[in-house]
C-alpha positions in Angstrom: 60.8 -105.0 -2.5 62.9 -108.0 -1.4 65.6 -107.2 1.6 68.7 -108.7 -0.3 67.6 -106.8 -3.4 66.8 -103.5 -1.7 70.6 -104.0 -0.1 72.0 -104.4 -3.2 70.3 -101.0 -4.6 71.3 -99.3 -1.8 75.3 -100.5 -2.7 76.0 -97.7 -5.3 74.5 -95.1 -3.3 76.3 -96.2 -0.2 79.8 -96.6 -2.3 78.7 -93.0 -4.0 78.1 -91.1 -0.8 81.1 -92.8 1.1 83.5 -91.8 -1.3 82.3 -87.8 -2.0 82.4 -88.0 1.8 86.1 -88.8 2.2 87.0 -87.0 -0.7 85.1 -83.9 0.4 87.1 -84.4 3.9 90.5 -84.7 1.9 90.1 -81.5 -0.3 88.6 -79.6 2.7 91.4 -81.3 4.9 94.8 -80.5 2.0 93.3 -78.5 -1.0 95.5 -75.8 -0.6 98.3 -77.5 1.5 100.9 -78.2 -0.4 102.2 -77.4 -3.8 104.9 -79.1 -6.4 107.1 -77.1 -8.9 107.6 -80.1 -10.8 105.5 -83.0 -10.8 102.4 -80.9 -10.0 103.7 -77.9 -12.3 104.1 -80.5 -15.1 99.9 -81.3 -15.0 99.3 -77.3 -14.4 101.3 -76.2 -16.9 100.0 -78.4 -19.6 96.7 -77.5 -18.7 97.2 -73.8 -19.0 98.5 -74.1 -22.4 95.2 -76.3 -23.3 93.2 -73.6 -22.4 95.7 -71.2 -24.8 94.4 -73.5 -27.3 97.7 -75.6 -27.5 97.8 -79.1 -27.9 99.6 -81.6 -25.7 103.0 -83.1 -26.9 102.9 -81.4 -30.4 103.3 -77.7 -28.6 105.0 -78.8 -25.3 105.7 -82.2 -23.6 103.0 -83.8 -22.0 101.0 -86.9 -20.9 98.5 -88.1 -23.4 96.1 -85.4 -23.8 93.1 -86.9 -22.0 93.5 -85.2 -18.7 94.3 -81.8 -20.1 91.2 -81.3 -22.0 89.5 -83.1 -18.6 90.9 -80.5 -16.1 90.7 -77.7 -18.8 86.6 -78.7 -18.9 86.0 -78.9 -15.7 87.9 -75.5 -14.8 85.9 -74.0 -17.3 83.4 -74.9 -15.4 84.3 -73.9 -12.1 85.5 -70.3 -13.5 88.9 -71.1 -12.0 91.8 -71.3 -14.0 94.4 -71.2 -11.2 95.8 -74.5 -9.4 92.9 -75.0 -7.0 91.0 -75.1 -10.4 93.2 -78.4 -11.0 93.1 -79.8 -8.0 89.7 -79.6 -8.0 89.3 -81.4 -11.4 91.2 -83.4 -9.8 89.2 -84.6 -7.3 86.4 -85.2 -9.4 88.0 -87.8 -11.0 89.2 -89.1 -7.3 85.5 -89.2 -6.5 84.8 -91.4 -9.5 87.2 -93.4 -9.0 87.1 -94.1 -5.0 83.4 -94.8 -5.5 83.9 -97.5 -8.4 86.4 -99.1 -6.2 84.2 -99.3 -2.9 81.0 -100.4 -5.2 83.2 -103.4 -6.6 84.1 -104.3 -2.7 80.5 -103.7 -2.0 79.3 -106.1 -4.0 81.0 -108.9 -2.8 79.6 -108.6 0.7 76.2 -109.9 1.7 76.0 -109.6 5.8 73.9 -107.4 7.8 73.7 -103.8 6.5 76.0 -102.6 10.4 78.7 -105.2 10.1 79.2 -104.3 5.9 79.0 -100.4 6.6 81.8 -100.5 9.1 83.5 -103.2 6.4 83.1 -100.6 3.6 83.9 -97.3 6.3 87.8 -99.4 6.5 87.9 -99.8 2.8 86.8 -96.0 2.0 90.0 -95.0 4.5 92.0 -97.3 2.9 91.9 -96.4 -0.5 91.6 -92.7 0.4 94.4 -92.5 2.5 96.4 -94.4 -0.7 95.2 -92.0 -3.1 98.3 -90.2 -3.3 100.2 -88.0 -4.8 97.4 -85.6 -5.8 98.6 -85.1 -9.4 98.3 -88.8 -10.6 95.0 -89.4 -9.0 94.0 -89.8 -12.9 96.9 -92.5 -12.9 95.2 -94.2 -10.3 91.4 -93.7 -10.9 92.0 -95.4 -14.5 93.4 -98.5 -12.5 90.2 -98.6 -10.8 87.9 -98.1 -13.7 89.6 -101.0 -15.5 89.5 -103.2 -12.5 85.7 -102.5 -12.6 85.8 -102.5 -16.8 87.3 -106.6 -16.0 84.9 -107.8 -13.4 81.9 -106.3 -15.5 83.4 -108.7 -18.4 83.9 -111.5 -16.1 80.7 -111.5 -14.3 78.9 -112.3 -17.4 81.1 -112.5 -20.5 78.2 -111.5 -23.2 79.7 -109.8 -26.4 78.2 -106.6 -25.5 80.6 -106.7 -22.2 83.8 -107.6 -24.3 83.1 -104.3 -26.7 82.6 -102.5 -23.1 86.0 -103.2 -21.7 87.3 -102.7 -24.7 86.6 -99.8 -24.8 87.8 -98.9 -21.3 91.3 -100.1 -22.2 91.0 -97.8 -25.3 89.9 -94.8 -23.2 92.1 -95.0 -20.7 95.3 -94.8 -23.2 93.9 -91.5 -24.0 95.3 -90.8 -20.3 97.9 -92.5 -20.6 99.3 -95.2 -22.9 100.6 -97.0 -20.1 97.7 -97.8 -18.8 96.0 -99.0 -22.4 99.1 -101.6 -22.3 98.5 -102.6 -18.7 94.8 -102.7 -19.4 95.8 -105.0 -22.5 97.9 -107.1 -20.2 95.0 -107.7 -17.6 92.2 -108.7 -20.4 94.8 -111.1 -22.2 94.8 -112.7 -18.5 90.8 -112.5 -18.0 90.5 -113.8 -21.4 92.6 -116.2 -21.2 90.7 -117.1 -17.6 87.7 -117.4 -19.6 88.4 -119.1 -21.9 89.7 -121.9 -19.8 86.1 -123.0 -18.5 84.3 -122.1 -21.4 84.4 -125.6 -23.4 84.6 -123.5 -26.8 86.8 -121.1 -28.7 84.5 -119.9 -30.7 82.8 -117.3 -28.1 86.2 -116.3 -27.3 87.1 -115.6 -30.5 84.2 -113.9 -31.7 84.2 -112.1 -27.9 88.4 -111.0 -28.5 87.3 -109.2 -32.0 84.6 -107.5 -30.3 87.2 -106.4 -27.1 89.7 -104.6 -30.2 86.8 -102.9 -31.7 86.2 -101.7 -28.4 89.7 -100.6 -28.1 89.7 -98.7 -31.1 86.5 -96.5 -30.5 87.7 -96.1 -26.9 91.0 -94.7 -28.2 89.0 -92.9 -31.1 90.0 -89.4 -29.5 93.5 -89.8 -30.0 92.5 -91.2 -32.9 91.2 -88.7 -34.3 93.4 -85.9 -33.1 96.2 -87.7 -34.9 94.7 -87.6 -38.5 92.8 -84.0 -37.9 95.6 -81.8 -35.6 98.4 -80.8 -37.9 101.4 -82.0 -36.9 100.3 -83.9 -33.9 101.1 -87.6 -35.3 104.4 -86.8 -35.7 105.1 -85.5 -32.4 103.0 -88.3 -30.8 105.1 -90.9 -32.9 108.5 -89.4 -31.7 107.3 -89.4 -28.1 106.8 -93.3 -28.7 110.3 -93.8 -30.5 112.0 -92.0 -27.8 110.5 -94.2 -25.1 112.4 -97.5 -27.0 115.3 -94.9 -27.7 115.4 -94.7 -23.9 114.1 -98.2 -22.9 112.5 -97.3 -20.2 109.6 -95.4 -18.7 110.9 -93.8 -16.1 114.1 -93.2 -14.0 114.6 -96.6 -11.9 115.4 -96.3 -8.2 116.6 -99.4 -5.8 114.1 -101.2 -4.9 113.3 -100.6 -1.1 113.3 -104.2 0.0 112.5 -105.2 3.9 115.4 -106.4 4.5 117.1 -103.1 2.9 115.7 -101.0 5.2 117.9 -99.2 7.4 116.7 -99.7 11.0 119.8 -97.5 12.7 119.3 -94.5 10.8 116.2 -93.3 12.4 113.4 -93.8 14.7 111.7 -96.8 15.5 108.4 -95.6 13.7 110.4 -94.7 10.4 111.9 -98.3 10.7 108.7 -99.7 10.9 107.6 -97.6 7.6 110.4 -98.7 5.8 109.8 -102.0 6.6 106.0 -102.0 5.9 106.9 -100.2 1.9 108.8 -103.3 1.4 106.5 -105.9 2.7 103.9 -104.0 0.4 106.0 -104.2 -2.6 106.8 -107.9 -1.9 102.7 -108.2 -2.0 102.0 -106.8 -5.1 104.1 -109.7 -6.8 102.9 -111.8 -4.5 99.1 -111.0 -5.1 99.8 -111.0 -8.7 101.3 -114.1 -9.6 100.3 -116.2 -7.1 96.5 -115.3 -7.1 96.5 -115.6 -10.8 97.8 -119.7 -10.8 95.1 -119.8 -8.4 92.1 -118.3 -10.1 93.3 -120.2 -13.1 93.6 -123.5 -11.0 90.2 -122.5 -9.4 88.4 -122.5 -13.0 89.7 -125.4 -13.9 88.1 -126.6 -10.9 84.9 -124.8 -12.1 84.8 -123.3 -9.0 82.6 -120.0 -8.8 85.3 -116.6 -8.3 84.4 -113.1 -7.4 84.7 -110.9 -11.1 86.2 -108.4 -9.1 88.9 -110.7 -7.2 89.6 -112.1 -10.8 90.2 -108.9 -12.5 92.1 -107.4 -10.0 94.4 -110.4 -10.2 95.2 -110.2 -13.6 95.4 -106.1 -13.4 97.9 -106.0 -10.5 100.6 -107.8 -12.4 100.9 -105.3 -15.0 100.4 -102.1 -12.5 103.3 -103.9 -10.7 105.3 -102.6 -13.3 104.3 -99.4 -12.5 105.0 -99.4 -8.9 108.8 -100.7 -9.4 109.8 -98.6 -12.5 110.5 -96.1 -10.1 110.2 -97.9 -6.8 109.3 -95.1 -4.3 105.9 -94.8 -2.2 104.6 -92.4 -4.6 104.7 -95.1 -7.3 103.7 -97.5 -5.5 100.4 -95.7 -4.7 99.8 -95.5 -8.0 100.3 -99.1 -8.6 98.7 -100.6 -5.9 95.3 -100.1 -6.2 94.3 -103.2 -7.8 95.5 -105.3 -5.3 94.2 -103.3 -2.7 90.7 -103.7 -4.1 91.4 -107.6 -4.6 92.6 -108.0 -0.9 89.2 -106.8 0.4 87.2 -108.7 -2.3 89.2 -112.0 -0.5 88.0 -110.6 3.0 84.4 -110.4 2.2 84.6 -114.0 1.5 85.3 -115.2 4.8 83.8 -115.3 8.4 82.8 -111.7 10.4 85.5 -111.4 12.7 88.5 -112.6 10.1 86.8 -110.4 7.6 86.8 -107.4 10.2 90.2 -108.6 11.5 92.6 -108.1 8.6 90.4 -104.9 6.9 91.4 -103.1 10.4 94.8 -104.7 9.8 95.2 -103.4 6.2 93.6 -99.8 7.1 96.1 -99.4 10.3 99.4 -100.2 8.2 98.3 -98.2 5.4 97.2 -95.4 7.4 100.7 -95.7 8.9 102.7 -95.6 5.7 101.0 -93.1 3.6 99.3 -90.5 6.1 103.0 -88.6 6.9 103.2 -88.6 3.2 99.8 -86.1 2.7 100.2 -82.4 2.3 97.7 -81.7 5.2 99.7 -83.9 7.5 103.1 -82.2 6.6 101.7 -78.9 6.5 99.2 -79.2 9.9 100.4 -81.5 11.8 103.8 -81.3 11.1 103.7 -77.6 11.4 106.5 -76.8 8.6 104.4 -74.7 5.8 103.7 -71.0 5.7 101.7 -69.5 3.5 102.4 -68.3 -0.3 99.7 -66.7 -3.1 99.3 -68.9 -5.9 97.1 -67.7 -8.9 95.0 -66.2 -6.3 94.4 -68.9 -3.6 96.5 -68.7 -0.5 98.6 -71.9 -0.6 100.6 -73.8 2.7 103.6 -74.6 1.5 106.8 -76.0 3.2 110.0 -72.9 3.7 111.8 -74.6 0.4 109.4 -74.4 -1.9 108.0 -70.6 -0.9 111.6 -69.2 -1.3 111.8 -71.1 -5.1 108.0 -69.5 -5.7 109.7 -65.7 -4.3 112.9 -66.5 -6.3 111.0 -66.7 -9.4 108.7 -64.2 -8.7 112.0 -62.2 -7.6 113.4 -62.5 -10.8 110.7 -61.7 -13.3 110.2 -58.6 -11.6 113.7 -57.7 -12.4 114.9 -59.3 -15.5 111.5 -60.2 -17.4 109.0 -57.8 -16.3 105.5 -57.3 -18.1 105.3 -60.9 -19.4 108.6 -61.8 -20.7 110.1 -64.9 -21.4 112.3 -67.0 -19.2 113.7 -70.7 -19.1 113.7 -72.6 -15.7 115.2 -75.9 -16.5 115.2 -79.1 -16.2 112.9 -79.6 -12.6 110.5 -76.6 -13.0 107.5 -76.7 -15.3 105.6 -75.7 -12.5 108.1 -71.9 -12.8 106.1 -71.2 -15.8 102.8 -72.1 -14.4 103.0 -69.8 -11.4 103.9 -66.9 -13.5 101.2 -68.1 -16.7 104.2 -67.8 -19.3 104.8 -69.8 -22.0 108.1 -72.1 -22.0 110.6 -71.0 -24.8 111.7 -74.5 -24.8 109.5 -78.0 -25.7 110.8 -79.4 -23.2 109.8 -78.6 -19.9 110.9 -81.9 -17.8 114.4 -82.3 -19.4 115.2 -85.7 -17.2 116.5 -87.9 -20.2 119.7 -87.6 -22.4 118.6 -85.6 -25.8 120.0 -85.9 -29.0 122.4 -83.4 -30.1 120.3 -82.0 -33.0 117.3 -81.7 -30.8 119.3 -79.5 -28.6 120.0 -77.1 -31.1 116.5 -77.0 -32.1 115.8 -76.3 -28.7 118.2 -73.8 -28.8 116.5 -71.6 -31.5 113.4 -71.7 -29.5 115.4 -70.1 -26.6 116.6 -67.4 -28.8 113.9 -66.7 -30.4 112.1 -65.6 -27.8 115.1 -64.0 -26.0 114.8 -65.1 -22.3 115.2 -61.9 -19.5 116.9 -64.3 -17.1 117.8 -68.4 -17.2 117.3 -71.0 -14.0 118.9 -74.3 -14.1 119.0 -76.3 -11.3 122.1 -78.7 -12.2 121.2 -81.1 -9.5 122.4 -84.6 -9.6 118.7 -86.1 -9.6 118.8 -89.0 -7.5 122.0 -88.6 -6.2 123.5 -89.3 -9.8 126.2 -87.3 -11.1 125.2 -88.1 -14.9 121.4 -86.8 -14.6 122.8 -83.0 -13.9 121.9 -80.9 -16.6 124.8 -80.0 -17.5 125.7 -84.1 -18.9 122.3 -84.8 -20.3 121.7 -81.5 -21.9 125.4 -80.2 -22.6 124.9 -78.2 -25.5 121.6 -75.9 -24.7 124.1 -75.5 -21.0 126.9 -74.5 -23.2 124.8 -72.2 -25.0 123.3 -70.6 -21.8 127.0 -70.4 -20.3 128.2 -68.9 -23.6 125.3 -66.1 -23.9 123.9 -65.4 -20.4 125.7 -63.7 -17.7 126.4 -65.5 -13.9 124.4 -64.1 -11.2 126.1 -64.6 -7.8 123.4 -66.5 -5.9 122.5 -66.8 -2.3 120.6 -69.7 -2.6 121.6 -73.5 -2.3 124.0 -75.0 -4.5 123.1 -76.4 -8.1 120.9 -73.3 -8.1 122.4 -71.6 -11.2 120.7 -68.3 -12.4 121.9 -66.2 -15.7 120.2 -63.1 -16.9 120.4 -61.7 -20.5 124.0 -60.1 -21.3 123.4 -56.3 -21.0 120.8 -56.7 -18.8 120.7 -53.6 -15.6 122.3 -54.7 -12.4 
C-alpha cells in the first residue's frame, strides 16, 4: 500500500481512538462529580418517564424526543437506570461526536505522521476540554455531525451526498429543532457556495430537491410519532406556538463583552477569563461572517477550499445564535464548536511551526477558560464537594446542592412517604428524578410567563393527585424580580398559598416549602 494512502486509513482510527481516550479520561476523571437539579434533572427526568413508557412533550415538557429514547436505549443496555446510566449515554454520544470532529481536522493535514499526532493530541484537548456542560453534549455532538454532514456535501456535491445531508439536518431536529433550523441555515450557505462556481442551476436544483427529501426521511421519527402517538401533534404544535408566543428561545443575558469585563472585582486570572469569554464571542461573529465573504470570494476565484473549513463557516453563523441567546460560557460551549473545528482546519493549511504555534495557542486559552468550569476541577481540585447517594452511585457534589438533595429527601420522608406525590417548582425537575416520582404538574421548568387558563389546568393536575408537601423556590432568576414564581406563575402560587400550609424554613431565602393542610407536625 502507498504511504499517503496508508496515512489516510490510519486517520479514522487515529481520530476514533483519540477521542474514546479523552473521553474515557473525562468520565473516569468527573462521572460522578457533580450533579444539577435543574438543567441535568430536566434530561434525567424526561428520560425516566420514557422508560415509564411516556412520551416527551405530550406527557411532560421536554426536548424533542430524540435523546430520550437514545439515553433510555442505551441505559437499557447498560442495566442502569440511575444518573450514571445518563451520563454514560451521554458520553457515547460525546465519543461520536469528538471523533467526527478530529477525523474532519485529520483530514486536512498531510505532514509527517509525529508532527500531525501532536497537531491532532491539541485538537482532541481542545474540543474535549469545550465539551461542556455534560447535559447538552447532544447539543453539541449534532453541531459536529452537521459540520461533517456539510463538508461530506462539499467535497464532492453528487446527488447521493445532497439526500445524505439532508438527511442529517432532518435527524438532528429529532434532537432538537434548533439545530434542524441552524442545519438549514448552514446548507442554504453551502448551497448557495456551490452554486456559485458551478456554471449551471440545473444540478443545484435538482441537488436542493434531493437535500428536502433528505430532510423529511431524516425527520421521519418525529414524523411519524406525530400522526401515530395520540395526542402528540397537538402538544408538539403548542410547544412551537408558544415559542413565537414568547419570541424567543431562551432567557437573554448581557452579553459579556471584553471591554465589559470587570477587571477590579477579582483576581488577575478571573480578569483574564472574563476577558478571553469575550474575545471568543467576538470570534464566533468574526469567523462567521467574515470567513463566509471569503469562501464565497475564494470560489469565485475558483480557488480550491477545505469542505470542512467551508462548512464550518456557514454552520457557525447560525450556532452563533446559539451561543448569544443566552450569552454565558455554558452557551457558548455549545455554540462554538463549529468554529473551533474551522480554526484548526485554517492551521493545517499553513507552515509547521505557525500550524503548531496557534493550535498550542487555542488549546492554552481554552484550557484556561473552560477547565474551572468541569465538575472534576470544582469537585477535586477545588476541594468543595462531599459526597451524596444518587440512585445508587455515590455522587461529589458541592455543600448547596447535597443540602437541596437531603431537603427533599427530608421531606418525603415526612410529608409524602411510600411514593407520594409532591411539586418542586419552577428550578427542580431534577427533585422528581432523585426521588423517581412523577411530576403532578406538565410543567417541570416553569421559566416563561403561562397563560392564565393553562394555570388552572395545571392546577387540576396538582389536585388531583393531592401533593404531601409543595417546594417553590421564588427566586428572582437572573437577578430579575419578574422571573419569581410568584409573577410568572401567579395563579398556581395563589392556589398553593390558598391550600397548603407555611412551613417555617431554615434554609436560604426564596426557599418556600408548604405541606398539605392537616398534615402531622
Amino acid at each position: 500500500m502507498h504511504e499517503s494512502t496508508r496515512a489516510s486509513a490510519l486517520k479514522p482510527i487515529a481520530a476514533m481512538l483519540l477521542s474514546c481516550l479523552a473521553v474515557s479520561f473525562l468520565f473516569v476523571w468527573q462521572g460522578n462529580a457533580g450533579f444539577n437539579l435543574w438543567d441535568e434533572g430536566f434530561l434525567w427526568y424526561g428520560v425516566q418517564r420514557v422508560q415509564n413508557n411516556e412520551v416527551p412533550i405530550r406527557d411532560f415538557m421536554a426536548y424533542d424526543p430524540g435523546r430520550y429514547y437514545w439515553s433510555a436505549a442505551l441505559m437499557s443496555m447498560f442495566g442502569d437506570n440511575g444518573i450514571m446510566g445518563v451520563r454514560a449515554s451521554v458520553a457515547v454520544v460525546q465519543a461520536l461526536g469528538l471523533s467526527i470532529g478530529l477525523l474532519l481536522i485529520a483530514r486536512t493535514t498531510e505532514r509527517r505522521a509525529s508532527l500531525e499526532l501532536l497537531f491532532l493530541v491539541l485538537a482532541t484537548v481542545t474540543l474535549a476540554i469545550w465539551m461542556f456542560p455534560r447535559h447538552k453534549l447532544f447539543d453539541i455532538s449534532i453541531s459536529i455531525f452537521l459540520t461533517a454532514a456539510l463538508a461530506y456535501l462539499v467535497r464532492k456535491p453528487t446527488p447521493w451526498r445532497y439526500l445524505v445531508a439532508g438527511v442529517a439536518v432532518g435527524l438532528s431536529a429529532v434532537f432538537g429543532r434548533n439545530h434542524g433550523v441552524y442545519g438549514v441555515v448552514g446548507s442554504l450557505g453551502v448551497m448557495v457556495w456551490l452554486l456559485v462556481g458551478s456554471g449551471t442551476y440545473t444540478n443545484s436544483v435538482r441537488g436542493a430537491l434531493l437535500w428536502v427529501g433528505g430532510v423529511t426521511i431524516g425527520f421521519l421519527p418525529t414524523i411519524l410519532m406525530l400522526l401515530l402517538v395520540p395526542g402528540f401533534a397537538p402538544a408538539f404544535c403548542e410547544s412551537i406556538r408558544f415559542l413565537f408566543q414568547q419570541n424567543a428561545t431562551n432567557l437573554p443575558l448581557a452579553i459579556p463583552w471584553p471591554w465589559t469585563a470587570n477587571i477590579s472585582g477579582g483576581s488577575a486570572g478571573e480578569s483574564a477569563r472574563s476577558i478571553l469569554v469575550g474575545l471568543f464571542f467576538i470570534a464566533l461573529l468574526a469567523f462567521g461572517w467574515l470567513g463566509a465573504f471569503w469562501v464565497l470570494s475564494q470560489r469565485f476565484k475558483r480557488k480550491p477550499m477545505q469542505p470542512a473549513l467551508v462548512s464550518s463557516v456557514f454552520l457557525t453563523i447560525p450556532y452563533a445564535h446559539y451561543a448569544f441567546s443566552r450569552a454565558d460560557i455554558g452557551h457558548l460551549a455549545q455554540g462554538v464548536f463549529p468554529m473551533l473545528i474551522g480554526s484548526f482546519v485554517l492551521f493545517s493549511t499553513l507552515n509547521d511551526k505557525l500550524k503548531l504555534t496557534l493550535s498550542t495557542v487555542l488549546c492554552g486559552i481554552s484550557l484556561w477558560i473552560m477547565a474551572p468550569q468541569h465538575p472534576g476541577w470544582q469537585c477535586i481540585v477545588g476541594g468543595r464537594c462531599v459526597k451524596v447517594e444518587i440512585s445508587g452511585n455515590e455522587l461529589m457534589m458541592d455543600k448547596a446542592t447535597a443540602d437541596d438533595v437531603e431537603l427533599l429527601r427530608h421531606l418525603a420522608r415526612e410529608y409524602a412517604p411510600d411514593g407520594k406525590s409532591f411539586v418542586a417548582t419552577p428550578f427542580w425537575p431534577g427533585a422528581y428524578a432523585v426521588l423517581n416520582s412523577k411530576s403532578p404538574m406538565w410543567e417541570i421548568y416553569a421559566l416563561f410567563p403561562r397563560q392564565e387558563q393553562y394555570e388552572r389546568d395545571e392546577i387540576k393536575r396538582i389536585s388531583a393527585t393531592s401533593p404531601g408537601f409543595v417546594v417553590v423556590l421564588d427566586l428572582p432568576l437572573d437577578g430579575r424580580e419578574e422571573l419569581r414564581f410568584r409573577n410568572t406563575h401567579p395563579v398556581t402560587y395563589k392556589y398553593i398559598v390558598d391550600n397548603y400550609e407555611r412551613i417555617p424554613s431554615t434554609t436560604l431565602p426564596g426557599y418556600e416549602i408548604y405541606r398539605a393542610k392537616g398534615a402531622s407536625r
